[in-house]
C-alpha positions in Angstrom: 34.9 -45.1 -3.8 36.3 -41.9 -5.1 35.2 -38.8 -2.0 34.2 -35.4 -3.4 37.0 -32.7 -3.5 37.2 -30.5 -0.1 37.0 -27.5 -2.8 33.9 -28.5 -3.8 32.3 -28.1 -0.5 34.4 -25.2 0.0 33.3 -23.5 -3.3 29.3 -24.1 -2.3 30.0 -22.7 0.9 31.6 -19.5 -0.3 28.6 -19.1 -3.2 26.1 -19.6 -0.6 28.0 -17.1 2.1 28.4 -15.2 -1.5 24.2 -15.3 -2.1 22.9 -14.6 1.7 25.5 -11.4 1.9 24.0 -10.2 -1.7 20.4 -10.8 -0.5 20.9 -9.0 2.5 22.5 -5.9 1.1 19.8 -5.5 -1.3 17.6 -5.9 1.7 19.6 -2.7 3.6 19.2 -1.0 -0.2 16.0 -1.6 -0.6 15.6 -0.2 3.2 17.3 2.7 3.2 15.8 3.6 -0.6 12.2 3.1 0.7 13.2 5.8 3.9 14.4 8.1 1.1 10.9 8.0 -0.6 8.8 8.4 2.6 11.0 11.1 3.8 9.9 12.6 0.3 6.2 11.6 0.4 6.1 12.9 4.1 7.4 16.0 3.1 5.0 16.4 0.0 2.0 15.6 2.6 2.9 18.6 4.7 3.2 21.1 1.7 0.1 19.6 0.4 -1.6 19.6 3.8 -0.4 23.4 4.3 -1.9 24.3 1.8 -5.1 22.0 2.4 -5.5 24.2 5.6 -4.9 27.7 4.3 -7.9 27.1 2.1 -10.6 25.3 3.8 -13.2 25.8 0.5 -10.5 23.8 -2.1 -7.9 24.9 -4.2 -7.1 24.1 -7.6 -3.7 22.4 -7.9 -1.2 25.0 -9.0 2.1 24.5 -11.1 4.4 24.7 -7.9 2.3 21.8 -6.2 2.3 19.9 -9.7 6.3 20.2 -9.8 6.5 18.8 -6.4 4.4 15.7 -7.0 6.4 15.1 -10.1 9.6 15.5 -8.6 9.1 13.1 -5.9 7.2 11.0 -8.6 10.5 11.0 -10.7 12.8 9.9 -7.5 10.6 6.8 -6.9 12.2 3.4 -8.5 10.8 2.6 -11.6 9.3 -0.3 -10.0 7.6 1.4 -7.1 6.3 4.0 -9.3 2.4 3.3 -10.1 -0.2 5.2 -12.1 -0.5 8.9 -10.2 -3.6 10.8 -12.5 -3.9 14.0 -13.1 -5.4 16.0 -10.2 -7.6 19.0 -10.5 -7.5 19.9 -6.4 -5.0 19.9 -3.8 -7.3 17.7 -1.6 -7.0 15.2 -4.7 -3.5 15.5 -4.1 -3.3 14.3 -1.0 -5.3 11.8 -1.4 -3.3 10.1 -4.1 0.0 10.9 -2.5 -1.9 9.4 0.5 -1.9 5.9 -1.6 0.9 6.3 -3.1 2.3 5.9 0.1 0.8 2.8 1.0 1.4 1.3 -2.6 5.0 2.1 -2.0 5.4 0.2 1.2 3.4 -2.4 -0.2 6.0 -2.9 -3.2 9.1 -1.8 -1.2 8.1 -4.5 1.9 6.0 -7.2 0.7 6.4 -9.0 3.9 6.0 -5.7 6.5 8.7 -4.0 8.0 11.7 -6.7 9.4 12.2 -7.3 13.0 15.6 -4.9 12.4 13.7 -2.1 11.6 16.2 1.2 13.2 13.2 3.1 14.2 15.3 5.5 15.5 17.0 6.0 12.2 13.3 6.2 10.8 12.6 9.4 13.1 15.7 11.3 12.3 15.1 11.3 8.3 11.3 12.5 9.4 
């Protein structure tokens, strides 16, 4: 009875070590591009907000506060990006860029955040 080669073990053993190092860099990608986009979302909330506050009766959308929702829109991953609509008010904004959010993380980390989360790397790109 003829044994496998030793190579042929070997060789599975190197595509398999080959396979979980691939899938867990595209994990740490896929981590460090979803911290990108909430850094960018974060940041578009506290314009938006700003604004929000300065005036409590509403405020039509202007073009600066358009070009900054479609600028972050245009850095999000084509799969992460969903239907934004148009808004009229900045309150609309806000709360689209509010579920964008949440559609993001739900796309990004379809399982919840991993045990290795760095939140300490979290709160320094904040």
């Amino acid at each position: 009875m003829a044994r496998p080669p030793v190579t042929s073990n070997l060789n599975k053993a190197n595509s398999e070590i080959v396979r979980l190092w691939w899938a867990s860099a595209s994990q740490a990608r896929t981590l460090k591009q979803y911290r990108k986009v909430r850094l960018r979302t974060d940041v578009l909330l506290d314009y938006l907000e700003r604004l929000n506050m300065q005036y409590p009766k509403g405020r039509e959308l202007d073009r600066v506060a358009r070009k900054a929702i479609e600028e972050v829109l245009a850095e999000l991953p084509e799969a992460w990006r969903p239907d934004f609509p148009d808004c009229r008010t900045v309150q609309e904004a806000l709360d689209h860029v509010f579920e964008l959010k949440s559609e993001v993380r739900r796309r990004a980390l379809p399982d919840g955040l991993p045990a290795s989360w760095d939140w300490d790397a979290d709160a320094e790109h904040q």
